[in-house]
PQR file with spaces between the fields and no chain letter, atoms N, CA, C, O and H, PARSE charges and radii, in Angstrom:
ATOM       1  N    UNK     1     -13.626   19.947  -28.793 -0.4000 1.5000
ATOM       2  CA   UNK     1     -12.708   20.500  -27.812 -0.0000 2.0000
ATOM       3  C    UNK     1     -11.354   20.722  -28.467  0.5500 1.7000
ATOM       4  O    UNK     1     -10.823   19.893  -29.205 -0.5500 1.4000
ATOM       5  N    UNK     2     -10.797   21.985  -28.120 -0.4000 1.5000
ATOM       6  CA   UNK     2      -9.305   22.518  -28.831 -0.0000 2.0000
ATOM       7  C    UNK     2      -8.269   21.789  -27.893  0.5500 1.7000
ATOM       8  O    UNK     2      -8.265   22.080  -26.696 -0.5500 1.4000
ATOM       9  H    UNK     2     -11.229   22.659  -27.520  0.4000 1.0000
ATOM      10  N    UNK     3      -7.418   20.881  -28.378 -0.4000 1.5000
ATOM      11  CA   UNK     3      -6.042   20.729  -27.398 -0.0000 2.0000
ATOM      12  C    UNK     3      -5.597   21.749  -27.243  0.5500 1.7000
ATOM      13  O    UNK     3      -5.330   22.044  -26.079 -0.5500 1.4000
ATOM      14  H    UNK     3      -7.422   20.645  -29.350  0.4000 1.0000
ATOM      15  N    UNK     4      -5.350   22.617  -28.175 -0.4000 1.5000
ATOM      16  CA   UNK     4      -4.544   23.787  -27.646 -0.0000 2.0000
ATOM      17  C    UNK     4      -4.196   24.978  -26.439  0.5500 1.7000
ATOM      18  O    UNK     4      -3.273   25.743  -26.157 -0.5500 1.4000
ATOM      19  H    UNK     4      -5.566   22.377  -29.121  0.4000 1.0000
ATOM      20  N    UNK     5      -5.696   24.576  -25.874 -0.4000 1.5000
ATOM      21  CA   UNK     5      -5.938   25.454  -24.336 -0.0000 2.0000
ATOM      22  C    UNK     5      -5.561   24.343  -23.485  0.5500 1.7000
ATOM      23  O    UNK     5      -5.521   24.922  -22.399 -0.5500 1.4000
ATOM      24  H    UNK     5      -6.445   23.955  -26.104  0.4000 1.0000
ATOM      25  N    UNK     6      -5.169   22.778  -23.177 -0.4000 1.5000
ATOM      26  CA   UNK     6      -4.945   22.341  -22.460 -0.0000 2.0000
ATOM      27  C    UNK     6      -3.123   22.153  -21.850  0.5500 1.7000
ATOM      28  O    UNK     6      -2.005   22.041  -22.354 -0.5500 1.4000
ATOM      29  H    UNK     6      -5.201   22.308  -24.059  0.4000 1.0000
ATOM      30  N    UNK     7      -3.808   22.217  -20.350 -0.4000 1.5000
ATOM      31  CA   UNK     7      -2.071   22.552  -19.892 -0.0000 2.0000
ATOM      32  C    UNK     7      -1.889   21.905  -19.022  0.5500 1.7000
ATOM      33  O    UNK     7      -2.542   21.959  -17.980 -0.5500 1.4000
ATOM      34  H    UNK     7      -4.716   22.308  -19.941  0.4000 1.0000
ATOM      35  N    UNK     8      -0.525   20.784  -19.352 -0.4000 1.5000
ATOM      36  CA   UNK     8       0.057   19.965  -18.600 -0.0000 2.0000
ATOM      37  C    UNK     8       0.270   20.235  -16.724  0.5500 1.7000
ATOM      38  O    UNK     8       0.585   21.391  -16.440 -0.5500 1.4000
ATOM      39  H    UNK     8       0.005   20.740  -20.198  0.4000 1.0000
ATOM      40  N    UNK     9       0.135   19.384  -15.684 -0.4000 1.5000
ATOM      41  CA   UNK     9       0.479   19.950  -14.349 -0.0000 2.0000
ATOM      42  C    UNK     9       1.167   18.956  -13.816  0.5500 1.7000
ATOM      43  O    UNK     9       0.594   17.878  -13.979 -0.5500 1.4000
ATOM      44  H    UNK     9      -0.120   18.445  -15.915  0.4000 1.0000
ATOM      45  N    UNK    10       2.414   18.872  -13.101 -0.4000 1.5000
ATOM      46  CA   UNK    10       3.183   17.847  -12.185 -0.0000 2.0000
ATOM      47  C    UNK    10       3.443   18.435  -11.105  0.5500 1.7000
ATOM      48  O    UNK    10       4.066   19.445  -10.776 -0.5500 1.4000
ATOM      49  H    UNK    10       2.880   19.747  -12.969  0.4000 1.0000
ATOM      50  N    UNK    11       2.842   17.609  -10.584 -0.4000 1.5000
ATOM      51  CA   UNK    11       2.871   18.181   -9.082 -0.0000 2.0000
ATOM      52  C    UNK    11       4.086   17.754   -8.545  0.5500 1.7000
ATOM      53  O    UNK    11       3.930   16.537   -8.644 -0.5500 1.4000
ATOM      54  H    UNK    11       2.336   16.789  -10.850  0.4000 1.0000
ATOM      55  N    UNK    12       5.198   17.908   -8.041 -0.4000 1.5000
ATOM      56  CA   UNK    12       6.178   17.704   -7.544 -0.0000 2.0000
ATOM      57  C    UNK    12       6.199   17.165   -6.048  0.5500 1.7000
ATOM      58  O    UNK    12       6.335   15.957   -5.854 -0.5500 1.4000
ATOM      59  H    UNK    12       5.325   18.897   -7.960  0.4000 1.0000
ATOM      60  N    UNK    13       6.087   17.905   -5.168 -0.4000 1.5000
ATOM      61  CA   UNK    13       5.884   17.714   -3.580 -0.0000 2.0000
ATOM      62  C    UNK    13       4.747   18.538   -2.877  0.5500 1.7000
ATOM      63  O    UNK    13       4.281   19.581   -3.336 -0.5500 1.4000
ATOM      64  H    UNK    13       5.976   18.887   -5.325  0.4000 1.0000
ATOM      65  N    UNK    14       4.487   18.139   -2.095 -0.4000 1.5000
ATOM      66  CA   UNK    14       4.039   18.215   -1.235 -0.0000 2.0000
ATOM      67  C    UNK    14       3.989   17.959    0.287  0.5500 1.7000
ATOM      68  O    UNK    14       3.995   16.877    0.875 -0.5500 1.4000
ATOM      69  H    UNK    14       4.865   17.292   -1.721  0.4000 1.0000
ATOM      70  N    UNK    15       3.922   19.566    0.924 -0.4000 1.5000
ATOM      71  CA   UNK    15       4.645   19.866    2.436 -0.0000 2.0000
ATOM      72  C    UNK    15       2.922   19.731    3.241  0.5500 1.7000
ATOM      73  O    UNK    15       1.816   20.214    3.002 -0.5500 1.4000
ATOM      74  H    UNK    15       3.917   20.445    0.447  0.4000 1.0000
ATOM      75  N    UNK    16       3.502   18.785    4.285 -0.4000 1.5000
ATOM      76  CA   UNK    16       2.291   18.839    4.805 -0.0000 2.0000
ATOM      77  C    UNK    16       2.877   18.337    6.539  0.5500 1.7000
ATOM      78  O    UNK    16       3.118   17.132    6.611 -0.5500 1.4000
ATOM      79  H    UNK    16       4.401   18.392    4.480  0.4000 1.0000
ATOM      80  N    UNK    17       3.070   19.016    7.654 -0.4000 1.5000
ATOM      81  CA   UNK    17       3.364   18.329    8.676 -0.0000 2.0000
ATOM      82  C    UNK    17       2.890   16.856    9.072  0.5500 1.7000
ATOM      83  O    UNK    17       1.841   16.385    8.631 -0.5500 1.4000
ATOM      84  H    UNK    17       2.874   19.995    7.596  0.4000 1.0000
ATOM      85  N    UNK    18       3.458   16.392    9.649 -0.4000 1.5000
ATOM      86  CA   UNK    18       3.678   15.015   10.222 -0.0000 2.0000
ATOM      87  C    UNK    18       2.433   14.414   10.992  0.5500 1.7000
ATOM      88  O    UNK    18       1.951   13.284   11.080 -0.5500 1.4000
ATOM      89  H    UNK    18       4.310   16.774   10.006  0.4000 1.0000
ATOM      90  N    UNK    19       2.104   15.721   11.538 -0.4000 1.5000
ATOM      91  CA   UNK    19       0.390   15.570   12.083 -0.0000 2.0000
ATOM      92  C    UNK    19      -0.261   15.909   11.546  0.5500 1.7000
ATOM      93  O    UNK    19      -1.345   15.790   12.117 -0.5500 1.4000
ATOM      94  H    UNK    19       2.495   16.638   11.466  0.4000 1.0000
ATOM      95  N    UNK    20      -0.344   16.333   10.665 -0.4000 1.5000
ATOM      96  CA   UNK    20      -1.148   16.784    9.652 -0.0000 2.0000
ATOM      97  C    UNK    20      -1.604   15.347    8.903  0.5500 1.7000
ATOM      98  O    UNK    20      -2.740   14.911    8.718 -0.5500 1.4000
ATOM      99  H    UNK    20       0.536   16.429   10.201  0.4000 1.0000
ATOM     100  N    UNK    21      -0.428   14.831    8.577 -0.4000 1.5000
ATOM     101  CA   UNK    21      -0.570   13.469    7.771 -0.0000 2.0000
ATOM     102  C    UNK    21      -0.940   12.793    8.287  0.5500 1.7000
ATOM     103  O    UNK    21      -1.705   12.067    7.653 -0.5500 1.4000
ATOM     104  H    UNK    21       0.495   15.186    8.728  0.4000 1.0000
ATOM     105  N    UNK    22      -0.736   12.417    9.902 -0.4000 1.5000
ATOM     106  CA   UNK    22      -1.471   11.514   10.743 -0.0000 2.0000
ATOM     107  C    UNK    22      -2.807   11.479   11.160  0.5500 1.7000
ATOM     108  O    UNK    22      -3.255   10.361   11.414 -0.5500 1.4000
ATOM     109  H    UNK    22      -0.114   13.007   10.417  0.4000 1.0000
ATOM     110  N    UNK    23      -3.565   12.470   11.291 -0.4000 1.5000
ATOM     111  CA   UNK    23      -4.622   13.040   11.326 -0.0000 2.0000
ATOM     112  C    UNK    23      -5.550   12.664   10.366  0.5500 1.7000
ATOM     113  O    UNK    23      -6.645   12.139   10.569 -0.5500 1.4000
ATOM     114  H    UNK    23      -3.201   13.378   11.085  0.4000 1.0000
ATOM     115  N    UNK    24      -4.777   13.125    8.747 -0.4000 1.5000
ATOM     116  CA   UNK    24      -5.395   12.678    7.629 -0.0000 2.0000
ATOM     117  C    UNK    24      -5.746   10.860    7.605  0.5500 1.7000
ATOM     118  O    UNK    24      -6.829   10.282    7.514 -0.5500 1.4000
ATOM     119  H    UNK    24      -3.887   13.552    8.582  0.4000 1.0000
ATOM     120  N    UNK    25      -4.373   10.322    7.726 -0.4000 1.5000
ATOM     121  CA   UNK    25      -4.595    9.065    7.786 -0.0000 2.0000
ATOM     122  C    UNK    25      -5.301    8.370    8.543  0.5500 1.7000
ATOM     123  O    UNK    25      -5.657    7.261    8.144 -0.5500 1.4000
ATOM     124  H    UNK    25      -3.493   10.791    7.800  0.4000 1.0000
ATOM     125  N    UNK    26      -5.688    8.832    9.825 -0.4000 1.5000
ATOM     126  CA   UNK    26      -6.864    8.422   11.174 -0.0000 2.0000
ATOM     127  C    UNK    26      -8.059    8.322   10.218  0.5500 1.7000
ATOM     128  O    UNK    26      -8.840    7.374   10.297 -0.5500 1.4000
ATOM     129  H    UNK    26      -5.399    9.733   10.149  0.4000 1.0000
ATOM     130  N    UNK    27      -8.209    9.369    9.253 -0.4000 1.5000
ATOM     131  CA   UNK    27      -9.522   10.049    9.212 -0.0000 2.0000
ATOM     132  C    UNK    27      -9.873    8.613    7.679  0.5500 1.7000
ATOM     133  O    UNK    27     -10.907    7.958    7.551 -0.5500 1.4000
ATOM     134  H    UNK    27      -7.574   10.139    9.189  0.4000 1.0000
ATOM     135  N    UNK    28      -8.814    8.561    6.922 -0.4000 1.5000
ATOM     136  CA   UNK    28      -9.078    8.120    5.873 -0.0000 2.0000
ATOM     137  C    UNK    28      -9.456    6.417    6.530  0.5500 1.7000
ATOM     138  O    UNK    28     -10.349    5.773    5.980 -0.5500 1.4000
ATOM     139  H    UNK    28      -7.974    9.094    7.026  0.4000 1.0000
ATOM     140  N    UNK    29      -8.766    5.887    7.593 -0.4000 1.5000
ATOM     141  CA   UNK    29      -9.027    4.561    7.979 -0.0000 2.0000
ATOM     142  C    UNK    29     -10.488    4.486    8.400  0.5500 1.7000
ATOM     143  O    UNK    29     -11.076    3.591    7.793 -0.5500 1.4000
ATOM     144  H    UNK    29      -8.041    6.411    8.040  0.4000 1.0000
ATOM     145  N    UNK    30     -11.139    5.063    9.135 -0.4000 1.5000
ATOM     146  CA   UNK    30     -12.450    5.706   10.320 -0.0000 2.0000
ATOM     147  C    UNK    30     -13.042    5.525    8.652  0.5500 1.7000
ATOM     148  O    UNK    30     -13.587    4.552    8.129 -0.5500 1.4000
ATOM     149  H    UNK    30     -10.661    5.791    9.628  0.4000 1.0000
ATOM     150  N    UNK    31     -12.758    6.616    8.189 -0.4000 1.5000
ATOM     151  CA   UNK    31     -14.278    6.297    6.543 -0.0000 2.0000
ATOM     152  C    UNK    31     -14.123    4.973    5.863  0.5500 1.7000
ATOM     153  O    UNK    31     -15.111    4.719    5.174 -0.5500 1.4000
ATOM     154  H    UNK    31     -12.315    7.406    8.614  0.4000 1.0000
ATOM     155  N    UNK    32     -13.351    4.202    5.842 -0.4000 1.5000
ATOM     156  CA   UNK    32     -12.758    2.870    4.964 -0.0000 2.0000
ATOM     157  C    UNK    32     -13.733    1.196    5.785  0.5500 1.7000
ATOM     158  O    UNK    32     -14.008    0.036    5.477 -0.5500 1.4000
ATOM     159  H    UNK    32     -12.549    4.408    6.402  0.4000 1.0000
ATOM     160  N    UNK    33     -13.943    2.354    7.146 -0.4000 1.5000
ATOM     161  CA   UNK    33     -15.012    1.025    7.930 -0.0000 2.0000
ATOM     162  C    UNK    33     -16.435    0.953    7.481  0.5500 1.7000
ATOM     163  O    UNK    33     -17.038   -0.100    7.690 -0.5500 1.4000
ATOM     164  H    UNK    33     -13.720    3.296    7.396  0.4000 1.0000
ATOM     165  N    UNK    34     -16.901    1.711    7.029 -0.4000 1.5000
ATOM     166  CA   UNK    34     -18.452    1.684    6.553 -0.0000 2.0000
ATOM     167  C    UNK    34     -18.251    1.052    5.629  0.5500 1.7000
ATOM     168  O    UNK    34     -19.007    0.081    5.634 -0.5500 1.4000
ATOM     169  H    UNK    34     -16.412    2.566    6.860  0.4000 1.0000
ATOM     170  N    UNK    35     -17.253    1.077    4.319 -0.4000 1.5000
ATOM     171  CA   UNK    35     -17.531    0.790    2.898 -0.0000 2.0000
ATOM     172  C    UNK    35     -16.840   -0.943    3.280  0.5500 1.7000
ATOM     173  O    UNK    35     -17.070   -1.849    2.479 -0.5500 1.4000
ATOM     174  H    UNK    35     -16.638    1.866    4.314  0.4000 1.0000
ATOM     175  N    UNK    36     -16.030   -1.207    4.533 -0.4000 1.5000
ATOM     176  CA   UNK    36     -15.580   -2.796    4.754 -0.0000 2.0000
ATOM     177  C    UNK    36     -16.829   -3.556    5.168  0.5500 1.7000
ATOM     178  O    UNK    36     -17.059   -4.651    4.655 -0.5500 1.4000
ATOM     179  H    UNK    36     -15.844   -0.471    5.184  0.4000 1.0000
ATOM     180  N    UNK    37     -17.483   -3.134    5.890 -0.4000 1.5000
ATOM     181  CA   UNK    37     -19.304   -3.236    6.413 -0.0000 2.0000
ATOM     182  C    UNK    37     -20.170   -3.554    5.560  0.5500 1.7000
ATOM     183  O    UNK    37     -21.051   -4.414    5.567 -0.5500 1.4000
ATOM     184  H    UNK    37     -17.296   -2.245    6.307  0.4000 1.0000
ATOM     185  N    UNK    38     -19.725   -2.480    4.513 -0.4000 1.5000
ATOM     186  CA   UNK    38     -21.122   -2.727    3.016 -0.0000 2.0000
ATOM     187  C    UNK    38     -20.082   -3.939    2.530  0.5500 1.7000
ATOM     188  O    UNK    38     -20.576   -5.002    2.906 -0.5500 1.4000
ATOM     189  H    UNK    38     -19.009   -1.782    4.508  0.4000 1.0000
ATOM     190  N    UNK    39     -19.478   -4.049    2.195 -0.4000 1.5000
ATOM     191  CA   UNK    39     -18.540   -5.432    1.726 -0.0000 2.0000
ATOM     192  C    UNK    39     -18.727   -6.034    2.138  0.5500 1.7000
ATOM     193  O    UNK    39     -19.447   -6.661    1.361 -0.5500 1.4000
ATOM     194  H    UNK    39     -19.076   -3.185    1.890  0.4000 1.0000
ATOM     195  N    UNK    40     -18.660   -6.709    3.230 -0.4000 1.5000
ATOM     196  CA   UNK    40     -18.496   -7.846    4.268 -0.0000 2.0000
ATOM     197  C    UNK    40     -20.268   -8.034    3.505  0.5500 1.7000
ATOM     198  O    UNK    40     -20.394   -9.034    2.798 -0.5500 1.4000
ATOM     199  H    UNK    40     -18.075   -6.200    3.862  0.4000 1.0000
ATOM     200  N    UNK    41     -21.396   -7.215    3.641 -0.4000 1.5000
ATOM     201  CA   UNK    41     -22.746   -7.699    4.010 -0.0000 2.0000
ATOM     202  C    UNK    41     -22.965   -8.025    2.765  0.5500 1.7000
ATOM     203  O    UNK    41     -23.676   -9.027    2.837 -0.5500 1.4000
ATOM     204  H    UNK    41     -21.294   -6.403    4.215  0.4000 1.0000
ATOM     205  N    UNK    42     -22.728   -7.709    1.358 -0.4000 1.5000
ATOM     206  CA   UNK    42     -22.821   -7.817    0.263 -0.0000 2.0000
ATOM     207  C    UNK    42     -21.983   -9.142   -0.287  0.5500 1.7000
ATOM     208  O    UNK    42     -22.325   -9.556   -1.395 -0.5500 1.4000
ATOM     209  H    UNK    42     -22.150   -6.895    1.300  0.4000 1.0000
ATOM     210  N    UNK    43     -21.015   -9.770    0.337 -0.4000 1.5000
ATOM     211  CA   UNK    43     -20.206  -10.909   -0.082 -0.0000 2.0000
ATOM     212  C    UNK    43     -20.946  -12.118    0.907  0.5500 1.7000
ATOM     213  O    UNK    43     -21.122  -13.226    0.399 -0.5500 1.4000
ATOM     214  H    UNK    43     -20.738   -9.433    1.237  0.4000 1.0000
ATOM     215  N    UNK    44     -21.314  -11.907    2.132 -0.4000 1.5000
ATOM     216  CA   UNK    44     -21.950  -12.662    2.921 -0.0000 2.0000
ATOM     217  C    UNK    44     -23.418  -12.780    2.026  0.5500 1.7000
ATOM     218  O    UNK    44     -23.699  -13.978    2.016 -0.5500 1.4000
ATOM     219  H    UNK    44     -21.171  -11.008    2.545  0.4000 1.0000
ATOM     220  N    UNK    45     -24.315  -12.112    1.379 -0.4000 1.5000
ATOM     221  CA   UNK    45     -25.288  -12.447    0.695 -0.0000 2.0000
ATOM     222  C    UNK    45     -25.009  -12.998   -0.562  0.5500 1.7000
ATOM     223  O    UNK    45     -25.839  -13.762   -1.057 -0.5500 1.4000
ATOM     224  H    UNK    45     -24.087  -11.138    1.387  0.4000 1.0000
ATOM     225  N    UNK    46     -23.972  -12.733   -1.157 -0.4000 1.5000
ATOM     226  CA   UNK    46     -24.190  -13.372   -2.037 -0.0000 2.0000
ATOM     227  C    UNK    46     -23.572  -14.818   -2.086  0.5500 1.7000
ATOM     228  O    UNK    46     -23.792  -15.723   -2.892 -0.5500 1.4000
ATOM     229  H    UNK    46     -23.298  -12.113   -0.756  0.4000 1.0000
ATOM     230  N    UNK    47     -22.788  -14.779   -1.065 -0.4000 1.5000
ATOM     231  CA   UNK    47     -22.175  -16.319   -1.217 -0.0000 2.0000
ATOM     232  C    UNK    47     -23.282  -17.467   -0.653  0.5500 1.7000
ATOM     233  O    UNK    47     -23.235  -18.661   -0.948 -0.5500 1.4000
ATOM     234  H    UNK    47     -22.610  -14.044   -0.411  0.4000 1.0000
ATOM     235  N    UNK    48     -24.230  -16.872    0.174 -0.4000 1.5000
ATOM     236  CA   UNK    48     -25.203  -17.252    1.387 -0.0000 2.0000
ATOM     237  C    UNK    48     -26.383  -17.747   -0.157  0.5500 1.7000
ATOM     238  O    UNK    48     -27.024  -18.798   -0.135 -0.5500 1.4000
ATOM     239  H    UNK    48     -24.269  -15.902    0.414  0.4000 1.0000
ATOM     240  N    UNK    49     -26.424  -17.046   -1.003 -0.4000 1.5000
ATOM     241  CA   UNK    49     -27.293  -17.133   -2.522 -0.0000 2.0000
ATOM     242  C    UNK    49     -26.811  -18.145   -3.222  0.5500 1.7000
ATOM     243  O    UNK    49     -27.702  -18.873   -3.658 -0.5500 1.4000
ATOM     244  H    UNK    49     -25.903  -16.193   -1.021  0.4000 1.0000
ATOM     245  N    UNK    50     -25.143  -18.639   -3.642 -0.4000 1.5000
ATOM     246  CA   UNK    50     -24.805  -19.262   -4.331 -0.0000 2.0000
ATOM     247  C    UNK    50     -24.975  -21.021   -3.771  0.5500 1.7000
ATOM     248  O    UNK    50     -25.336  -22.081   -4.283 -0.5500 1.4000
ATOM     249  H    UNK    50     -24.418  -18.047   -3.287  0.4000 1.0000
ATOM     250  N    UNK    51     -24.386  -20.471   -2.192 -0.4000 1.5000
ATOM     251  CA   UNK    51     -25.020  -21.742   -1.552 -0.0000 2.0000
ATOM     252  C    UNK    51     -26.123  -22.769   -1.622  0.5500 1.7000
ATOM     253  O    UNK    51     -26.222  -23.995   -1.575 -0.5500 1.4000
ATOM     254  H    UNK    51     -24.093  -19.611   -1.776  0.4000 1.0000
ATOM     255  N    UNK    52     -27.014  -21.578   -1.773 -0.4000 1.5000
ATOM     256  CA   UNK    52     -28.409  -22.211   -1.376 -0.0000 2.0000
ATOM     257  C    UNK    52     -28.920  -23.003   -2.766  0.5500 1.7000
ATOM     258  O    UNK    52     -29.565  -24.051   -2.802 -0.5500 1.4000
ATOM     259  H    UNK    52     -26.934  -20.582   -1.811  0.4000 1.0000
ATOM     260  N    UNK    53     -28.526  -22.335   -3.706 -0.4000 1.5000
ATOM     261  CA   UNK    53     -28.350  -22.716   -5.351 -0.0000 2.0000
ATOM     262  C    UNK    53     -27.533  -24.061   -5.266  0.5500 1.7000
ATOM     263  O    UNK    53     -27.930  -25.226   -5.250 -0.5500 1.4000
ATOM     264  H    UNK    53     -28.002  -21.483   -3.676  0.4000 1.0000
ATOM     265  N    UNK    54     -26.546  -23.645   -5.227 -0.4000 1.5000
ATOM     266  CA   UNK    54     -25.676  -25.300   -5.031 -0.0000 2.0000
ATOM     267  C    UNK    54     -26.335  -26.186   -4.097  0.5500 1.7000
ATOM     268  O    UNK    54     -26.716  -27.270   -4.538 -0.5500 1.4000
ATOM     269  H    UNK    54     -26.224  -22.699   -5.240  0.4000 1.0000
ATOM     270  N    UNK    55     -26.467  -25.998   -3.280 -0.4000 1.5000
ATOM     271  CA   UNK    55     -26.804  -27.211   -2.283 -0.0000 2.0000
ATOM     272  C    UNK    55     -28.175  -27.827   -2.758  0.5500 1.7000
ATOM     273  O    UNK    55     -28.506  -29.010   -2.686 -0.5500 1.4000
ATOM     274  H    UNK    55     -26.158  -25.117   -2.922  0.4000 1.0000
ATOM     275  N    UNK    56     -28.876  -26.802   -3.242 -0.4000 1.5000
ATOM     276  CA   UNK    56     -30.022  -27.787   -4.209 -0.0000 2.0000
ATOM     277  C    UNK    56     -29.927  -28.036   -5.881  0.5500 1.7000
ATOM     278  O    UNK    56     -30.807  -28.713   -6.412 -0.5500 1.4000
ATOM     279  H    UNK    56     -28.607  -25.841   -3.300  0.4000 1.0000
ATOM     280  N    UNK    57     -28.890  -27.500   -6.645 -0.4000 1.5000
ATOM     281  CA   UNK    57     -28.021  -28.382   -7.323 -0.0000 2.0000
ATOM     282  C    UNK    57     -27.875  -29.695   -6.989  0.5500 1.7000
ATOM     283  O    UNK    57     -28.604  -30.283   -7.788 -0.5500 1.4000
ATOM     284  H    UNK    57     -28.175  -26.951   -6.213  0.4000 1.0000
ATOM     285  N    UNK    58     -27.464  -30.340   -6.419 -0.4000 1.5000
ATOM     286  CA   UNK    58     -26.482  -31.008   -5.496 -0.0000 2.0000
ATOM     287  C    UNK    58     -27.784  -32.081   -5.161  0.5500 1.7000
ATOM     288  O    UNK    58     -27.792  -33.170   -5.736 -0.5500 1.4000
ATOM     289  H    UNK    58     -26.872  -29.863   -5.769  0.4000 1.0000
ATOM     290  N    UNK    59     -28.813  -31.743   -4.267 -0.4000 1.5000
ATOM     291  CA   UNK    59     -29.860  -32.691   -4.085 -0.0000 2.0000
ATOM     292  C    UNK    59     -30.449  -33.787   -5.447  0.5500 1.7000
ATOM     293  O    UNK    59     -30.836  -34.939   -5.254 -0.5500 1.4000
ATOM     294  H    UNK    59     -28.806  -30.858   -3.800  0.4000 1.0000
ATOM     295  N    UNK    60     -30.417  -33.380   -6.254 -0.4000 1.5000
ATOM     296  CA   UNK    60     -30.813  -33.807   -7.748 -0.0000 2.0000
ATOM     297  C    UNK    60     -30.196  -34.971   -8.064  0.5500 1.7000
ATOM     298  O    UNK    60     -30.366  -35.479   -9.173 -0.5500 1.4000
ATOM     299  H    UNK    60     -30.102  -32.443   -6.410  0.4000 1.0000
C-alpha cells in the first residue's frame, strides 16, 4: 500500500438539532438493553460455574 494516496480528515463540528440528538440518544439507550441482558446472563453463568467449582473445592 502507497502512503501517498492517503488523506488526512478532521472533522470539526457537527450541526445536528437538539431533537435530532435526543432522538438519537433514545435510540442508542433502547439498543444498549439487549447487549446489558446478554451481560447480565453471561456473568450470572459464569459466576454460578465458579461457584459450584469452589464450593466443591472447599468440601475437600
Amino acid at each position: 500500500m502507497n502512503n501517498d494516496n492517503i488523506q488526512k480528515v478532521e472533522i470539526v463540528d457537527i450541526r445536528m438539532s437538539f431533537l435530532s440528538m435526543v432522538i438519537f440518544m433514545v435510540k442508542a439507550v433502547i439498543a444498549s438493553i439487549p447487549a446489558m441482558i446478554i451481560l447480565m446472563i453471561i456473568g450470572t453463568l459464569t459466576f454460578g460455574v465458579l461457584g459450584r467449582l469452589m464450593s466443591g473445592i472447599s468440601s475437600f
